[in-house]
C-alpha positions in Angstrom: 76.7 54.3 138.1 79.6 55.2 135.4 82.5 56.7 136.1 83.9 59.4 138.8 85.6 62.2 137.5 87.0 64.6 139.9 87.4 67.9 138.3 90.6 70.0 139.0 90.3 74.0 138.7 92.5 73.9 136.1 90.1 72.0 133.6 87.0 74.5 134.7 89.5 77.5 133.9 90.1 75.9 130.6 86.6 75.0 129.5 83.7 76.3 132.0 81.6 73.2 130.6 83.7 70.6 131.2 81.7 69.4 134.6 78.4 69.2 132.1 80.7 67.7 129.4 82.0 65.0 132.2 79.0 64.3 133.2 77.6 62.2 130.6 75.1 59.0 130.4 76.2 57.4 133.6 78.9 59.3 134.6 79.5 61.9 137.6 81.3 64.7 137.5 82.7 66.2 141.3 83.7 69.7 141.8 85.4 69.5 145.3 84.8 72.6 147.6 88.6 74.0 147.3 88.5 74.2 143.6 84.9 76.7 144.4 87.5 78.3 146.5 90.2 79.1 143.6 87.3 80.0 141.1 86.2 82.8 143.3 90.1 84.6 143.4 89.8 84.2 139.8 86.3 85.7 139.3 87.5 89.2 140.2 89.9 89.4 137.6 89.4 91.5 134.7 90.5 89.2 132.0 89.5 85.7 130.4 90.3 84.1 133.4 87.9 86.1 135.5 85.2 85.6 132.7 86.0 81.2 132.5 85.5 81.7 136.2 82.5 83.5 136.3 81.2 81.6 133.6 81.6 78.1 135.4 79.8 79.6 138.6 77.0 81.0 136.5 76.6 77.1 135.1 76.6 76.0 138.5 74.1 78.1 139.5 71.6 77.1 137.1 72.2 73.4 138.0 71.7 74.4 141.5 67.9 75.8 140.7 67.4 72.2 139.6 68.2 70.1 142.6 70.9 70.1 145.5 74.7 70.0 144.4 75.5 68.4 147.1 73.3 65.3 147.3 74.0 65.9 143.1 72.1 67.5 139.9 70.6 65.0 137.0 72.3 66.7 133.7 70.8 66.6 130.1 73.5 63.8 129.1 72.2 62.0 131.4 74.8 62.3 134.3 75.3 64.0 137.2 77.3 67.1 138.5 78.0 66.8 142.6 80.1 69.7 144.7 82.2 67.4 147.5 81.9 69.0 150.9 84.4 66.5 152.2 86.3 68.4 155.0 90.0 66.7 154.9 91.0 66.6 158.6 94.0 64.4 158.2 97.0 64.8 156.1 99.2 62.0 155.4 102.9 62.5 156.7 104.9 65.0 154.3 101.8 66.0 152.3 101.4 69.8 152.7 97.8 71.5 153.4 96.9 72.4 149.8 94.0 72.6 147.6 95.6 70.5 145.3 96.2 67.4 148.0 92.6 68.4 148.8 91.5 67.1 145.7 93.4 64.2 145.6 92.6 63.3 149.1 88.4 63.7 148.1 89.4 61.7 145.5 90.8 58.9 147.6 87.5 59.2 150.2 85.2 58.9 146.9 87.8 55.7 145.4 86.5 54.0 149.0 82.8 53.9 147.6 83.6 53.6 144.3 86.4 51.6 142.1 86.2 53.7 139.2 87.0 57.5 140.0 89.8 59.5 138.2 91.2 62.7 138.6 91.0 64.9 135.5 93.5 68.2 135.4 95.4 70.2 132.7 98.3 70.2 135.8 100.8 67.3 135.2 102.1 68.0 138.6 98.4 66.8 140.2 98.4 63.8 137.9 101.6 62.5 138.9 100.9 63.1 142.6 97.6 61.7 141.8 99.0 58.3 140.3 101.3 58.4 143.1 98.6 58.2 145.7 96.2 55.8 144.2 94.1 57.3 142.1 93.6 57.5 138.4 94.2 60.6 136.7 93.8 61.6 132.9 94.3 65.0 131.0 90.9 66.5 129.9 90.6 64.9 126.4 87.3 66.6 125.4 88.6 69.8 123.2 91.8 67.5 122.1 91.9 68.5 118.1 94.5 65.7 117.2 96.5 63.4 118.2 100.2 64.2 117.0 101.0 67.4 115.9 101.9 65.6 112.4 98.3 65.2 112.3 97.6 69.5 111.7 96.3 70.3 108.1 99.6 71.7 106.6 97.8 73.7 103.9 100.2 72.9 101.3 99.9 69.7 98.8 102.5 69.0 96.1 100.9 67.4 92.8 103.0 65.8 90.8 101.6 66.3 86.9 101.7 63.4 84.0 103.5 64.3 80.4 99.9 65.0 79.4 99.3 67.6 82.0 102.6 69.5 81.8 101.0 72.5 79.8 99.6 73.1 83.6 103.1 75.1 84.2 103.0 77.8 81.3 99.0 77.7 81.9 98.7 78.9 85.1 100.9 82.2 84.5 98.1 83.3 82.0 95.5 83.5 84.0 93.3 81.4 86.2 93.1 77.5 84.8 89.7 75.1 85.8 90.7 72.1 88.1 88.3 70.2 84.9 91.2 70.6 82.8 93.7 68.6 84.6 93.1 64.9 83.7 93.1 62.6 86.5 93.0 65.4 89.5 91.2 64.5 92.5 89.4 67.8 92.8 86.9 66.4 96.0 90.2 65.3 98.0 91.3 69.2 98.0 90.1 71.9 100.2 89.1 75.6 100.1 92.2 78.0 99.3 94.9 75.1 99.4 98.4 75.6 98.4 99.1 73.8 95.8 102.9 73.0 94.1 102.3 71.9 90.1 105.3 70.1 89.3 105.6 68.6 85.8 106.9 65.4 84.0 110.5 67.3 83.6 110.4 69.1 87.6 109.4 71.9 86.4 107.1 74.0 88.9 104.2 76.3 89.5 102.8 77.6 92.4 98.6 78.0 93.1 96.3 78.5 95.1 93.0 76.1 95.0 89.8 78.2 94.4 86.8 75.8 95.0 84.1 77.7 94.9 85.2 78.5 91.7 87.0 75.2 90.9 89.7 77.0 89.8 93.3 77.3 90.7 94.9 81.1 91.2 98.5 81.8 90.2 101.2 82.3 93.3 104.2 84.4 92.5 107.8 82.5 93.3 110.0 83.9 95.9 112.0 85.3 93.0 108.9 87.0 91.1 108.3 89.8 94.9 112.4 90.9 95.3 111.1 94.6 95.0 109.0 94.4 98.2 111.3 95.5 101.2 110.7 92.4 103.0 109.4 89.7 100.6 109.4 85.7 100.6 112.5 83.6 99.9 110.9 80.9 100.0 107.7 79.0 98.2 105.9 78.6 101.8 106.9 82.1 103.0 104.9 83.0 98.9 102.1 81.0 99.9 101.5 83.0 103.2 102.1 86.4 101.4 99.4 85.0 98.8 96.8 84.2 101.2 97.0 87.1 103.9 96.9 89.2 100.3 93.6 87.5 99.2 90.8 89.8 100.3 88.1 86.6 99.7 90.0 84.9 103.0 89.3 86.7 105.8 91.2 84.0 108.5 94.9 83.1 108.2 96.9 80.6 110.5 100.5 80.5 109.9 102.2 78.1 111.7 106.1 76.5 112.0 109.1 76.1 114.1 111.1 79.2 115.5 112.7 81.4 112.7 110.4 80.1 109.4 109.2 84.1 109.2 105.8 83.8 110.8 105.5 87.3 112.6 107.4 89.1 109.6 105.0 87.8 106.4 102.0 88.2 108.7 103.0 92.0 109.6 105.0 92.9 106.4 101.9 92.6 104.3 99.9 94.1 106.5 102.6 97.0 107.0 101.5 97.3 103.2 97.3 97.5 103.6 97.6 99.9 106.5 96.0 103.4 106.3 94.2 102.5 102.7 90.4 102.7 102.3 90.0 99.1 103.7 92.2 99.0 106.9 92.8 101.9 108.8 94.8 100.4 111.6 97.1 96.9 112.6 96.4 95.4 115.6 98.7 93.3 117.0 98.0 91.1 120.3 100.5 89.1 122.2 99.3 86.6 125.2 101.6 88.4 128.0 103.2 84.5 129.3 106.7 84.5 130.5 109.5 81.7 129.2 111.4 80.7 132.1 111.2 81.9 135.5 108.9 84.7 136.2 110.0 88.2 136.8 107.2 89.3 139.3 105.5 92.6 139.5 106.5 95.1 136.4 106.2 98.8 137.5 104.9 101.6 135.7 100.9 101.8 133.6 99.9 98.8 131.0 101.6 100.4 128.1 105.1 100.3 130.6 104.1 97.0 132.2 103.3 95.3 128.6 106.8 96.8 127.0 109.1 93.6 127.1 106.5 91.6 125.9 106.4 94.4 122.4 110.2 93.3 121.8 109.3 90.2 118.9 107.0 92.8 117.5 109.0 96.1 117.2 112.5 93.8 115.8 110.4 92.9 113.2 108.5 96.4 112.6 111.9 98.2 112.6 113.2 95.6 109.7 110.0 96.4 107.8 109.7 99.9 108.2 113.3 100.9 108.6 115.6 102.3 105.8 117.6 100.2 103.3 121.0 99.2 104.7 123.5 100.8 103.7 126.1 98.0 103.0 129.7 99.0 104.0 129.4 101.7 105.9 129.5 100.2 109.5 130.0 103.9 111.0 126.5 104.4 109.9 125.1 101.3 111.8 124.4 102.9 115.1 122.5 105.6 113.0 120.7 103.0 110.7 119.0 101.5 113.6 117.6 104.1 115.8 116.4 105.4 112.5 114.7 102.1 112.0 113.0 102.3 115.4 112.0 106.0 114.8 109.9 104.9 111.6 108.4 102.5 113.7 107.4 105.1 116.9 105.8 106.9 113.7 103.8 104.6 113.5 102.9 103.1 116.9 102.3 107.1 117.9 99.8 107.7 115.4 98.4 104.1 116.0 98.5 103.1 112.3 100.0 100.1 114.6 98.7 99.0 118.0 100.5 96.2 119.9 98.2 95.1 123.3 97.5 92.4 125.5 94.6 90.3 125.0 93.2 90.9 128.5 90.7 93.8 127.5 90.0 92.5 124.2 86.5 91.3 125.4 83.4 94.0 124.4 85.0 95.1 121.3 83.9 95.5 117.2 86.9 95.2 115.5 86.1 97.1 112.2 88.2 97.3 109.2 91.0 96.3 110.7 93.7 93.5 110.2 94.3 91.8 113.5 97.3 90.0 114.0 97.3 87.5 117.0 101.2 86.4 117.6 101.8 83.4 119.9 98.7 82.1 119.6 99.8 78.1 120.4 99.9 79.7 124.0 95.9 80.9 124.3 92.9 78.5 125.2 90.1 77.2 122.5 88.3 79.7 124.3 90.6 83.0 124.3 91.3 82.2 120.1 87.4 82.2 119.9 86.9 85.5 122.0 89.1 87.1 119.9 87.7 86.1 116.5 84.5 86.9 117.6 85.5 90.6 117.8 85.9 90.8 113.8 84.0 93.1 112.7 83.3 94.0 108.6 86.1 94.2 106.6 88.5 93.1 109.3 91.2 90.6 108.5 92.4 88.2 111.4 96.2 86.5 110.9 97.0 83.6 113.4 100.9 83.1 113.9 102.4 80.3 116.4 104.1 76.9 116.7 102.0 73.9 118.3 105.7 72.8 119.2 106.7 75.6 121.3 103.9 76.1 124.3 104.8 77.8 127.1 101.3 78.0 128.6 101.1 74.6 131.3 97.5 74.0 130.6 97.8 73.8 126.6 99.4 71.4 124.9 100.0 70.7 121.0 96.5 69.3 120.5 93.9 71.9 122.7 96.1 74.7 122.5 93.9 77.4 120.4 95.7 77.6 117.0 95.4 74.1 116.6 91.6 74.3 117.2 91.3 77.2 114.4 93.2 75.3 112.0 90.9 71.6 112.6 88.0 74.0 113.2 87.9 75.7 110.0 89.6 73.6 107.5 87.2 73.3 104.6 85.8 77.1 105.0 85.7 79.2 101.9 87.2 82.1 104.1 90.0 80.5 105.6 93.5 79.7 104.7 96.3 77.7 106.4 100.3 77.0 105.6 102.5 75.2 107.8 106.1 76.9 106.9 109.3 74.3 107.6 112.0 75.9 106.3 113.9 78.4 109.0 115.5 81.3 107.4 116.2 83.6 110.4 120.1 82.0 111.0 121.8 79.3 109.8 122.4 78.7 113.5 118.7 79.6 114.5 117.7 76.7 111.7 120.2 74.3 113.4 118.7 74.8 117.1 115.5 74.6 116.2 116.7 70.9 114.1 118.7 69.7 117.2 118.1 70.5 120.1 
C-alpha cells in the first residue's frame, strides 16, 4: 500500500475530485464520517458550495455501486477511496468535541496501522493542530498553478531593438509591421496577444501588441495619445489593458496588480464606452460577496439590500466614469458635483445598462452579448472562475480583475486561487489576453502602503 491521505472537507469543497485525484496507483484516499456530515449542511445551499457538495456526494455514489466504501472502492488510478466509520470515544484532555479533531484523531487510529498517512486540508488551522498531534499534514497541491507568484505570465515583454532595427519605432505608427521584418526576433519565444514595449538603439519607444496568428504586431496608443477619453491610461500598462479589453478578436481579459494600479476602472471605463451599442447591450459586473476582517453577521433587507456594501468598489468607480467634469475651484459646488455623479450612475444601474450581482446565482445562465466583468476574482475557486466563464455566451466579452497578493478567501492562496488558473490555463490562446499592471496611481500614499507595509 502507498500513502494515506485523510481528506478534510475543505479540500472536497474546493475540488469535489480530489478523493479520486488522491487516490492514485497505490495510494488511499479516507473520507472520515464527520466530513459526510459537513457536506450535507452544505448540499442545501443554493450556491457553488451547495453544488461542490452535491457534486462530491454524487462521485461518492457512483464509487459506492462499485464496491463497499467502507471496506474501500478500487479507483481507475489505481487506488482506493475508503469512508472511516471510526467512532472517536475519547478526547484527549483540552481537545474540544469537533469535527475537525475528529479527523485528526481518525488520522492518528489509521497512523497506528500505517506509518505513512497525512492529513490533507486548505485549513492551516487543522494542519498545524495536525503537526501538533503527530500526524503529517500537507496543503492540497493538485490544482497548484505555480509556485511563487513571480512565477504568473505578466503579459508584458520589453524588447530592446539593435541600430538596425530602430526603423521598428516610426514603423509601427503606420500601420501593422510583420514579426519577419525584425532581424534577430525570437518570434516562437512570444505568445498570442502579448504586450510588447519596442525600444530602440537611442531609448526611444513604441508600444504593440503581438498578433500571432497573423505574425504581426498591432500598434498601442501611449498614455499621452487617449487624454480625450474621460478616464483614460496614464500609464503604458494601464494602455495595454485599454488595448486588449478594446480588441474584439480577444474575448478573455485578466488584469491583475497590487491595490490602486487601476484594475476595476480600465476594465469598467471601456466597457462604460461599448455599453448599449449593437454588440453589448448590458455590463455585468460580479463581486465574490467575502468580508475583510471580522464578519458582520446577518445583513437585513432582500439580495439587492443585503448585497449593497459589497457594490461600494464598483459604484466609486462608476460615479468617476460616468459623473460630470470637475469643476476645478469651485469647492461650493462639490457636494452638488458628487450626488450628480452618483445620479448618472442610478441611470444606469436602473435601466440595467449596468448590473452589479453576486456570483451565487450565476449557475444556469447564457450570457449573450454581454461584457462580463468579474472583480476580485483572486478570492473565487478554479471551479467558481470556470462556472462563470462557461456562461459566455456569443458575442460576450469576460474581463478578470484581482491581485494573487491580496486573498481574503482562507482556502485559496496565490497559486490555486482562480485568476491564477485562467492566466496559466490560457496563456498561449488566440482569444486571450493578460497584463500584470505595477505601477499604483490611485495615491501617492495608496502606492506607498501597498510598497511597505
Amino acid at each position: 500500500m502507498g500513502k494515506v491521505f485523510i481528506v478534510d472537507t475543505s479540500v472536497i469543497m474546493h475540488d469535489p475530485q480530489s478523493p479520486i485525484i488522491l487516490a492514485d496507483k497505490d495510494n488511499v484516499a479516507v473520507v472520515p464520517l464527520p466530513v459526510l456530515e459537513e457536506l450535507e449542511h452544505f448540499k442545501i445551499m443554493g450556491n457553488g458550495k451547495g453544488f461542490n457538495a452535491r457534486e462530491a456526494f454524487r462521485i461518492l455514489d457512483e464509487l459506492r455501486k462499485r464496491g463497499s466504501l467502507s471496506t474501500g472502492v478500487k479507483t481507475d488510478m489505481g487506488g482506493e477511496v475508503v469512508v472511516s466509520t471510526f467512532e472517536i470515544k475519547k478526547f484527549p484532555d483540552g481537545m474540544a468535541k469537533t469535527n475537525d479533531n475528529r479527523i485528526i484523531l481518525t488520522a492518528l487510529k489509521l497512523q497506528k496501522k500505517d506509518s505513512d498517512v497525512k492529513v490533507v486540508s486548505k485549513d492551516r488551522a487543522l494542519r498545524i493542530k495536525a503537526e501538533a498531534l503527530g500526524v503529517e499534514s500537507e496543503d492540497y497541491e493538485n490544482d497548484k498553478v505555480v509556485r511563487q507568484v513571480e512565477e504568473l505570465y505578466s503579459g508584458f515583454k520589453q524588447v530592446k531593438l539593435s541600430s538596425a532595427n530602430d526603423f521598428v519605432i516610426s514603423r509601427i505608427y503606420q500601420g501593422p509591421i510583420s514579426a519577419n521584418t525584425i532581424s534577430g526576433l525570437e518570434i516562437s519565444a512570444l505568445y498570442p496577444n502579448q504586450c510588447i514595449e519596442f525600444v530602440s538603439s537611442d531609448s526611444k519607444t513604441a508600444l504593440a501588441i503581438f498578433k500571432k496568428q497573423d505574425g504581426k504586431f498591432l500598434k498601442v496608443h501611449k498614455p499621452k495619445d487617449l487624454v480625450d477619453k474621460k478616464v483614460w491610461p496614464i500609464n503604458n500598462e494601464q494602455a495595454f489593458a485599454n488595448a486588449l479589453i478594446n480588441d474584439e478578436e480577444i474575448s478573455i481579459v485578466t488584469l491583475f496588480g497590487k491595490a490602486g494600479t487601476g484594475k476595476t476602472l480600465m476594465a469598467l471605463s471601456v466597457a462604460c464606452e461599448f455599453v448599449g451599442t449593437e454588440k453589448y447591450d448590458q455590463i455585468l459586473v460580479y463581486r465574490p460577496n467575502i468580508e475583510v476582517g471580522q464578519q458582520m453577521g446577518f445583513l437585513p433587507g432582500d439580495i439587492k439590500d443585503k448585497f449593497q456594501p459589497f457594490m461600494y468598489p464598483i459604484l466609486d468607480n462608476l460615479a468617476r466614469i460616468l459623473g460630470k467634469p470637475q469643476k476645478s475651484g469651485k469647492q461650493k459646488n462639490m457636494g452638488e458635483q458628487k450626488k450628480g455623479n452618483f445620479d448618472m450612475v442610478n441611470e444606469y444601474l436602473e435601466s440595467e445598462l449596468i448590473v452589479v450581482e453576486p456570483i451565487n446565482f450565476i449557475r444556469g445562465r447564457s450570457l449573450h452579448n454581454k461584457i462580463v466583468i468579474v472583480d476580485e476574482c483572486q478570492n473565487l475557486t478554479p471551479h467558481e472562475v470556470k462556472t462563470l466563464i462557461t456562461r459566455a455566451g456569443v458575442d460576450t466579452k469576460v474581463i478578470l480583475t484581482g491581485d494573487p497578493t491580496q486573498i481574503d478567501n482562507p482556502y485559496v492562496d496565490f497559486a490555486s486561487n482562480g485568476l491564477s488558473h485562467v492566466i496559466v490555463r490560457f496563456m498561449g490562446q488566440q482569444c486571450f489576453g493578460n497584463i500584470l499592471l505595477v505601477k499604483g496611481e490611485r495615491s501617492p500614499l495608496s502606492e506607498l502602503a501597498s510598497n511597505i507595509l
